[in-house]
C-alpha positions in Angstrom: 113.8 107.7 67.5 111.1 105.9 69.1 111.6 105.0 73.0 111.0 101.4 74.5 107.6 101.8 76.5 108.7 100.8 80.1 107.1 98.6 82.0 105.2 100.0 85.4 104.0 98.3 88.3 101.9 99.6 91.1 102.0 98.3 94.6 99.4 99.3 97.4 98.6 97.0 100.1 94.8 97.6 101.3 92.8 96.4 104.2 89.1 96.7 105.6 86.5 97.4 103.3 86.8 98.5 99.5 85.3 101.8 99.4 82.0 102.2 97.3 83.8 103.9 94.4 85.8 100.7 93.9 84.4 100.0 90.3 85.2 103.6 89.1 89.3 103.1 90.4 89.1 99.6 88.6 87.2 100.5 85.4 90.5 103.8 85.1 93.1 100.8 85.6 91.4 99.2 83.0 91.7 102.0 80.5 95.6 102.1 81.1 95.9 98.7 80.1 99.8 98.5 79.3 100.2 99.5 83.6 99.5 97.0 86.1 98.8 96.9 90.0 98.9 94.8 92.6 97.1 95.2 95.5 97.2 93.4 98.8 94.1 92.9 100.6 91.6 91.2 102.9 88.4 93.0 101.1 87.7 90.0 98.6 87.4 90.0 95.1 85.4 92.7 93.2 83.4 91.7 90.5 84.8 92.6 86.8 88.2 93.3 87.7 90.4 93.9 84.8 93.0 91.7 83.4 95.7 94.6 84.2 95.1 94.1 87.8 95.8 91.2 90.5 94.4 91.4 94.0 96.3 89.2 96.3 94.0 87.8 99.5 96.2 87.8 102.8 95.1 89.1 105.8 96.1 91.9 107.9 97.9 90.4 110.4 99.7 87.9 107.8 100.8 91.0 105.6 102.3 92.9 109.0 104.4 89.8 109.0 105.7 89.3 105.8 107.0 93.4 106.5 108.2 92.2 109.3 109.9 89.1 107.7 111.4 91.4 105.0 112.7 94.6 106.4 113.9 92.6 109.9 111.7 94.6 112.1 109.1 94.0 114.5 106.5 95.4 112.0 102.7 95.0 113.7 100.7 98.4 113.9 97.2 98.3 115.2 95.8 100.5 112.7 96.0 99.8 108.9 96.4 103.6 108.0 100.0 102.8 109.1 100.9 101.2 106.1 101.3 104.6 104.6 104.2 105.2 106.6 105.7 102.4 104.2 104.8 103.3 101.5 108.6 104.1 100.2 109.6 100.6 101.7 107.2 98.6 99.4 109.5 98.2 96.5 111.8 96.7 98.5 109.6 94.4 100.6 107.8 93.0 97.1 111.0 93.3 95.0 110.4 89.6 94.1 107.3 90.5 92.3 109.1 93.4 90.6 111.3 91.4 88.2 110.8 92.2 84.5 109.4 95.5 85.1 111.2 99.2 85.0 109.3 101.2 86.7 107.3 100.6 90.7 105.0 103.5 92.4 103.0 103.2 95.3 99.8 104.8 95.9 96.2 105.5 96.8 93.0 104.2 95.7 90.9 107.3 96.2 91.3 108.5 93.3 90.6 107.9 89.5 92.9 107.7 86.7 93.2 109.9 83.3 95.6 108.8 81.0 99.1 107.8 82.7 101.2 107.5 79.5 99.9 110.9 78.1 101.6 111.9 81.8 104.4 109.7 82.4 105.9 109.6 78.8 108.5 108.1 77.1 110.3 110.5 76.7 110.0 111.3 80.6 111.2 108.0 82.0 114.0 107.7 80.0 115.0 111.3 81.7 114.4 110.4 85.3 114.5 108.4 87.8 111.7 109.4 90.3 108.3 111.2 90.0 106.2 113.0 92.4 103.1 114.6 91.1 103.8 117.3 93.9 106.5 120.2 93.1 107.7 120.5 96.8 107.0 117.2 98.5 106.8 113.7 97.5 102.8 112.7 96.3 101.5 109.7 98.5 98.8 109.4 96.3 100.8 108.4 93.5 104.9 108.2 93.0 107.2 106.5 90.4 110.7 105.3 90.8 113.0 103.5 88.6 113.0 99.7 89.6 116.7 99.7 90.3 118.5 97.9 94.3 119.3 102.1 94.9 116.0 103.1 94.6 114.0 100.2 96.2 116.2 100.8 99.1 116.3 104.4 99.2 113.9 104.1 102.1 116.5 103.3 104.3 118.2 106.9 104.3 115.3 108.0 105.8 116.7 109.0 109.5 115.5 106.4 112.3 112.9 104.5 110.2 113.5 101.3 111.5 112.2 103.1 114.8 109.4 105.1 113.1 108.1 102.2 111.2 107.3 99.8 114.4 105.8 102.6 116.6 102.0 102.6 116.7 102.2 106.6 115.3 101.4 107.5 111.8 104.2 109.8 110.8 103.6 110.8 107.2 106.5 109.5 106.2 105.8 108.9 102.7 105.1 112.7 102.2 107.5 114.0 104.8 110.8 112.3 105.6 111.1 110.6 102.1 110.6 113.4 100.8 113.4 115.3 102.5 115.6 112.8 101.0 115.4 115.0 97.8 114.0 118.7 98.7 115.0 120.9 101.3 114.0 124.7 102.3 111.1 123.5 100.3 109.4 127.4 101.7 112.7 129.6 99.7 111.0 131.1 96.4 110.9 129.2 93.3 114.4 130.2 91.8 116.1 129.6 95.0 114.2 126.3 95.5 114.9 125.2 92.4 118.8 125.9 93.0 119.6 124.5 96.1 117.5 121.5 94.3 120.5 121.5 91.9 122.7 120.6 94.2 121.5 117.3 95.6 122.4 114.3 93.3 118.9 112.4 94.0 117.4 115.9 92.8 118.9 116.3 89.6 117.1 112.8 88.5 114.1 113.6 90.2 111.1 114.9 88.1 108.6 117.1 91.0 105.9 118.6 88.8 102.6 119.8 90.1 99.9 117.7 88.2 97.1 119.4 90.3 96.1 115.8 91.2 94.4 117.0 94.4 92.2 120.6 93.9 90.5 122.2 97.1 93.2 121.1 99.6 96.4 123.5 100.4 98.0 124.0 97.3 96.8 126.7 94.7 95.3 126.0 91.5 97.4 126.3 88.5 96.7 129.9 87.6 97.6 130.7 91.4 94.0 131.3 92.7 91.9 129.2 95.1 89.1 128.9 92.5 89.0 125.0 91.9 87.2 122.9 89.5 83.5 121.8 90.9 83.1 119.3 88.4 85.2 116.7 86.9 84.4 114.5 83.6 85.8 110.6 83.0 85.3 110.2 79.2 86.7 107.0 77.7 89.7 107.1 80.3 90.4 111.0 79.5 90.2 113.2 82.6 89.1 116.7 82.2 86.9 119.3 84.5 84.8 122.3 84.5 87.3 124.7 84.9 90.6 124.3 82.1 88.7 122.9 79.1 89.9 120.5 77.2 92.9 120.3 79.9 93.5 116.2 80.3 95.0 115.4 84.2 97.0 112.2 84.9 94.3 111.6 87.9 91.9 113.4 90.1 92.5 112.3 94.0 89.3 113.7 95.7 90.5 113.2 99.1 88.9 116.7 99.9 85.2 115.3 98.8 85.7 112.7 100.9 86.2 113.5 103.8 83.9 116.2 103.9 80.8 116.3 101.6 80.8 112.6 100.4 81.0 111.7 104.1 76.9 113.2 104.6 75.9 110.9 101.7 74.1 107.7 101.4 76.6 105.0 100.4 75.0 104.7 97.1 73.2 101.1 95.4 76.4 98.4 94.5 74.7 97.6 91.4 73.9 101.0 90.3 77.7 102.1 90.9 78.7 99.2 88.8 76.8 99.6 85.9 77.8 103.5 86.0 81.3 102.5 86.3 81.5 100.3 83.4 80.4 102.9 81.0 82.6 105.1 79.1 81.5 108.4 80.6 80.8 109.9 84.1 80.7 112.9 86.4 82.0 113.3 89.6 81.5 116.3 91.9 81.0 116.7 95.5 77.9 115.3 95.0 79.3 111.4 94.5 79.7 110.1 90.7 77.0 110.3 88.6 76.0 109.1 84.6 76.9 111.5 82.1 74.5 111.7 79.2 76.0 112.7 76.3 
């Protein structure tokens, strides 16, 4: 029997300057054409972006308020990297612009996209309810609910988050109080984890799978060693790297890279990066992103 493709919706709220790479997160949004995102921002309008994606101009201080407006709190952080502590909040605050689809996730843009469908399947939607691509924490680089009133509003079972979202600290609360919502004694060993995981209602509809989204940082490669991939290769929307062969990943986040080795570089010609990003292959290493010739 063939399953009804649902409908996903990614919300991320952005604000200061888009990040060079811009075209190479666009042009993998582009390439999962039955997704869309919306984005809140104050950064303009790039050039070329797809149909798939809508980039709604509001500034900072006029998006603080509509949180504010929304979740009846006095919402207005000095910093923008707050908004991550919301992250788990923004289904509810933009349920109006949710209608008609099944699934909402909230995110990061620095990253790149493989195929999401080959990932997120059919077959695995109709099975749960919630996705991290972490095994023992919520992902705040990428996560996928079901776009039901429970889950919008699961947020609110976080413990004292009315208090922890209007302080000027950035608590991690995407990554560490949501995700006690589901996992506890995340440190037991596996079969133990996975028991105790058994036991809490949200876990049981929960799908926490290690996609190895994000290489280099604190969590071991797949065949448990802390030899990572040096290279990664962006073929026609198919992620793959140097290490597992013909291995596809939903997404490479390559927050390591950039805050580290990308961070010596030379912000590289717009132009250039465009032109590279609209092909239909490329290279990315800690080096930047570079043309593939094939």
């Amino acid at each position: 029997m063939n399953l009804p493709t649902p409908r996903v919706l990614f919300v991320i709220p952005y604000f200061g300057q888009w990040p060079f790479w811009m075209p190479f997160f666009l042009e993998s949004c582009r390439r999962n054409a039955d997704i869309d995102w919306l984005l809140f921002s104050d950064c303009g309008m790039p050039a070329d972006v797809p149909a798939n994606v809508r980039i709604e101009a509001i500034s900072y201080g006029e998006y603080c308020q509509l949180v504010s407006e929304r979740l009846g709190i006095d919402f207005a952080p000095q910093q923008p990297y707050k908004l991550c502590d919301i992250k788990p909040a923004l289904g509810y605050i933009h349920a109006d612009r949710l209608e008609g689809y099944d699934f909402w996730a909230f995110g990061d843009i620095d990253l790149v996209y493989g195929d999401l469908r080959a990932y997120f399947t059919n077959e695995r939607l109709a099975r749960f309810d919630f996705f991290s691509t972490h095994e023992r924490r919520v992902a705040g680089h990428l996560c996928l609910m079901r776009n039901t009133p429970c889950k919008r509003a699961l947020f609110m079972g976080m413990k004292g988050w009315r208090t922890r979202f209007t302080d000027q600290e950035h608590h991690a609360l995407d990554e560490g109080a949501f995700s006690r919502l589901f996992l506890r004694r995340k440190n037991l060993p596996k079969p133990l984890f996975k028991l105790f995981g058994q036991l809490n209602p949200l876990r049981r509809r929960s799908d926490f799978t290690e996609a190895y989204s994000t290489p280099d940082g604190c969590i071991a490669w797949h065949d448990g060693s802390n030899v990572f991939p040096k290279t990664w290769y962006w073929r026609e929307g198919r992620l793959s790297n140097d290490l597992d062969g013909e291995r596809a990943f939903p997404y490479f986040h390559f927050v390591c890279w950039k805050r580290n080795e990308w961070s010596k570089l030379a912000i590289p010609d717009p132009q250039q990066v465009r032109d590279m990003a609209a092909s239909s292959n490329w290279v990315i290493n800690d080096r930047g992103f570079h043309q593939e010739n094939v």
